[in-house]
N, C-alpha and C positions, 0 to 999 in steps of 0.2 A: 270695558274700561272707557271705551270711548262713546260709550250711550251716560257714561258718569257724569264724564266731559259737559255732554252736553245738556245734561240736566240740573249740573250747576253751574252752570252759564246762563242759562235763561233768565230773561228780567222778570221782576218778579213786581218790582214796585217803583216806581220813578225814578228807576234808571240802577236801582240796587237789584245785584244777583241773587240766587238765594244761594251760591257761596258766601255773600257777605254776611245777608244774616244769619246764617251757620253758624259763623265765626264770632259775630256780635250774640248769639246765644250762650255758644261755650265760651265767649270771654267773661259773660254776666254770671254765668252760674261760677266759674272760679272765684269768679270775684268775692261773692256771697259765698262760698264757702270760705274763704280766707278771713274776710270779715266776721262772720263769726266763732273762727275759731280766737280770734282776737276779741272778741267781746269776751267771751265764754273766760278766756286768760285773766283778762281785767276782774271779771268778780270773782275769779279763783283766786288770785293774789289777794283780794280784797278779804275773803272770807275767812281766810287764812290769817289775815292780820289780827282780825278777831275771834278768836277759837285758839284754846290752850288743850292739854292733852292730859287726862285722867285718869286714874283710878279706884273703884269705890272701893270705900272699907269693907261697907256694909255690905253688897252683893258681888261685888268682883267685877263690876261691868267697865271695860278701858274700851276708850273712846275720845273723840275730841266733842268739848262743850262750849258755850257761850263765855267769853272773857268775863263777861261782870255777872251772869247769871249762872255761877255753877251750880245746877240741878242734875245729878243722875236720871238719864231717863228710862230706867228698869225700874230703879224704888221710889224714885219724886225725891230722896236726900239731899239737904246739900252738901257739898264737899269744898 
């Protein structure tokens, strides 16, 4: 424990431990994961807003499609 100690103690870079950048690595990678699960949310709401929920006469296929383009995409019909 104490060879830990002193292995994150040591400077590393103009006066930064590499505790610090440790800590500046895992606080970037949260970061970025955070980030984009918030992107990822924004074009789900988004994609959602546009896509209505189907089903064909003609082949049976339910699914969600394009709001202004309903095309089944098993037979090409539209619905």
């Amino acid at each position: 424990m104490e060879e830990l100690q002193k292995l994150l103690d040591q400077i590393i870079y103009d006066g930064y431990r590499l505790r610090d950048i440790a800590l500046g690595i895992v606080l970037a990678g949260i970061f970025i994961i955070l980030l984009r699960k918030l992107i990822w949310a924004m074009k789900a709401s988004k994609t959602e807003e546009y896509s209505i929920r189907i089903k064909c006469p003609k082949c049976g296929w339910e699914g969600k499609v394009g709001k202004y383009a309903r095309i089944c995409p098993r037979c090409g019909r539209k619905v």
